[in-house]
N, C-alpha and C positions, 0 to 999 in steps of 0.2 A: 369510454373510460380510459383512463392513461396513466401510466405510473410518474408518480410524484417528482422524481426524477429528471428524466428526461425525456416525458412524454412521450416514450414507449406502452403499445398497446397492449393492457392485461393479458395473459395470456397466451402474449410470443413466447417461441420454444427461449428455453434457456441460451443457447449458443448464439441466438440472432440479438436478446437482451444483450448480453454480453460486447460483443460485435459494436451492434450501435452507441453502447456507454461508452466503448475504447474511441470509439470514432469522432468526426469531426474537427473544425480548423480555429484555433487559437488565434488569435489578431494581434496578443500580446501578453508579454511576460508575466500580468495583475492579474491574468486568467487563468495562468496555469496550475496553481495551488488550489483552487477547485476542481480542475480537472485531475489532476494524478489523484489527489481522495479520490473522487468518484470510481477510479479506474479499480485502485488498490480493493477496495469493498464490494467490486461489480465482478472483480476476478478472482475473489475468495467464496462469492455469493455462488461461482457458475463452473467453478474447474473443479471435478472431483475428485477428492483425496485432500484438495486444499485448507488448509486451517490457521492459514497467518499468510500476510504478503506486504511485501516492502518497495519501494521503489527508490534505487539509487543513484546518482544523477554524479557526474564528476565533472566538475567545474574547475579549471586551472590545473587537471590534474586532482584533483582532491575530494574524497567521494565523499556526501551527504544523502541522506533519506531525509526525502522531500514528502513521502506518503510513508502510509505502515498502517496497519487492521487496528492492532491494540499496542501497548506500550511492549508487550515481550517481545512483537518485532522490530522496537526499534532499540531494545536492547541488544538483541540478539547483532542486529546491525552494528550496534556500535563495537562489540567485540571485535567484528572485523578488522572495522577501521581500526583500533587501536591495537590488534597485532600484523594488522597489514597482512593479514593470511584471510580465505575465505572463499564459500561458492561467487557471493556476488561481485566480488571484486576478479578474482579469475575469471569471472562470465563480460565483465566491463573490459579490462584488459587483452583479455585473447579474441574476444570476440567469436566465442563460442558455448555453446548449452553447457550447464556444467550439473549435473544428477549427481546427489551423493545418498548416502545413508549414515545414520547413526547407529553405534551400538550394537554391530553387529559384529561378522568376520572379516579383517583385515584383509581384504579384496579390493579390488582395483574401483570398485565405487565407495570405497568407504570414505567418510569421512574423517575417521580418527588416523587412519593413515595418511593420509594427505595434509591433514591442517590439526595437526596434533593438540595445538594448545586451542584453538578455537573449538573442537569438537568437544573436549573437555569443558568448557565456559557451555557452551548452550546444552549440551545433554542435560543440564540442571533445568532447563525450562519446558523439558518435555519433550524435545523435538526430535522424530527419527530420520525424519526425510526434510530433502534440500533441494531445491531446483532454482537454479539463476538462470533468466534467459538476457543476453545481451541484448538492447536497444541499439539495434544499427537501420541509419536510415542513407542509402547512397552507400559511400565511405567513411559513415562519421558512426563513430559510435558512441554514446551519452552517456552511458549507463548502463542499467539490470533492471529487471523486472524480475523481482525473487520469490516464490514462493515456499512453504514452511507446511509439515502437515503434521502432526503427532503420531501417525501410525507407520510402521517398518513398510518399505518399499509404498507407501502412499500414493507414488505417479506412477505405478509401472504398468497401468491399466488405464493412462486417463487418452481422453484425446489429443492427442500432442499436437496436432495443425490446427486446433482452437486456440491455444496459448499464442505457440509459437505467431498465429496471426494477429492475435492480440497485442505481443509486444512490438511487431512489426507497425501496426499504426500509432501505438503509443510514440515510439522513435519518430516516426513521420513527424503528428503533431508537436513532437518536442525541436525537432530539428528545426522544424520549420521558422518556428517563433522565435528560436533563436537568432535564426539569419538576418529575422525582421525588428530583432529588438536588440542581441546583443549578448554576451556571458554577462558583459560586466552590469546590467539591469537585473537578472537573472541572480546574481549575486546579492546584489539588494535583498530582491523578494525573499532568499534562502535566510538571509538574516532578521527581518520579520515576521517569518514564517514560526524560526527559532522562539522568538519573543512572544509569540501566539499559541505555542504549545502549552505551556505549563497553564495556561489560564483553562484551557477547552480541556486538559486532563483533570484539571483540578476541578470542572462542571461535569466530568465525565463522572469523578467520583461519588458530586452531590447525589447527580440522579441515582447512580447504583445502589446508596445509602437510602435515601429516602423509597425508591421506588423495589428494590430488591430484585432486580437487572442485572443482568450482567455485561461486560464491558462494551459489547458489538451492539448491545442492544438500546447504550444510554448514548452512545453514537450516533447510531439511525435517528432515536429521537431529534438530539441538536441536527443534524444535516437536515430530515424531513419540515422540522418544527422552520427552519433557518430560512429554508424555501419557500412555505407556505407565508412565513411572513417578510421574508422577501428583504434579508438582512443578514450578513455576514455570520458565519460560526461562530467567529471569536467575540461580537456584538451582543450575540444570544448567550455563548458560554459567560461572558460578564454580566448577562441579567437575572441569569441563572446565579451564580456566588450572592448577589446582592437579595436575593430572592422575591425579583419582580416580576417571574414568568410560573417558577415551580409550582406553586399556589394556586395555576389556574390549570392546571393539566393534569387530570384524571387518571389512574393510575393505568385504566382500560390503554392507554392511549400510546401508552411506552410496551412497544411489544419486545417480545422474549427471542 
């Protein structure tokens, strides 16, 4: 038996699932926006404390999230970018781990000290803890692999050399495809990536509506459902709005 996925076998430990999601080799740029989902969902599923994760990619200089769990991370993201303060943009730029907290004491991991106007925007979503890890692959570095968790000190007990290896071959595989394909195709994909989101949020909402899900859960469903039938998210999220699929899927079917 084998998980839906990527035919990984039931009942490997967590940290080996995980592992094998991050892993493997990209041919090309049309690939990659299935691979960082898979990644961002596989390392919210497996790092504990985690409760949100983002993935952020800096192309020409200029960061995007490429992945994210639910919409608060890629809210939470956009803050960044638009005060240009942040864990994942410090973690992209210095090219180093970047641990914060929220809402606590103005300490040298705090977040409210460090990125004052940012820590004030997302304390409204809940969030105490913050961990960006830089994607450096060689000498290049891409981006962050950010995670989010709602509880105070969330990561100070996880296993840090599962992540940290995690974002390690995420970077690999991102660098790699780059070299083979290009920023400037890469570009491309980030901009109908953009135009694909609002359709697969707006299927995200149907199912949470009709099936009474919650957000990670009306996800799994399109990713699993997308697989098994062997056709695009955004394919499935538009048959979804039209309501040529919901109709036939059992409520058993969308799990919690």
């Amino acid at each position: 038996m084998t998980d839906i996925d990527t035919g990984t076998a039931v009942g490997s430990h967590p940290q080996e699932v995980l592992l094998q999601e991050v892993g493997g080799v990209l041919s090309s740029v049309d690939e990659m926006h299935d691979y960082v989902v898979r990644v961002v969902h596989s390392v919210r599923n497996h790092v504990t404390g985690c409760d949100e994760v983002g993935i952020t990619l800096l192309v020409d200089g200029r960061p995007s999230t490429v992945a994210y769990t639910t919409v608060t991370t890629l809210e939470i993201d956009a803050v960044q970018y638009q005060l240009d303060e942040g864990p994942c943009l410090e973690a992209a730029r210095t090219q180093t781990e970047v641990l914060a907290s929220l809402g606590g004491e103005l300490g040298e991991g705090s977040a409210d000290a460090r990125w004052p106007h940012f820590a004030e925007a997302v304390r409204r979503d809940g969030m105490r803890s913050l961990l960006a890890l830089p994607l450096v692959s060689g000498d290049v570095c891409v981006g962050a692999l950010n995670l989010y968790g709602h509880a105070p000190d969330a990561f100070a007990a996880f296993e840090a050399s599962l992540v940290r290896t995690a974002a390690s071959r995420v970077a690999d595989a991102i660098v790699a495809v780059l070299q083979l394909d290009g920023a400037q195709r890469l570009a491309g994909q980030l901009e109908q990536a953009m135009a694909s989101r609002a359709v697969i949020e707006q299927a995200k909402g149907a199912i949470m509506a009709m099936r009474g899900v919650d957000e990670h859960a009306s996800f799994e469903w399109l990713r699993e459902t997308s697989q098994t039938r062997n056709i695009k998210v955004r394919t499935l999220a538009e048959q979804v709005l039209a309501g040529l699929v919901a109709a036939e899927v059992p409520a058993d079917d969308v799990t919690a």
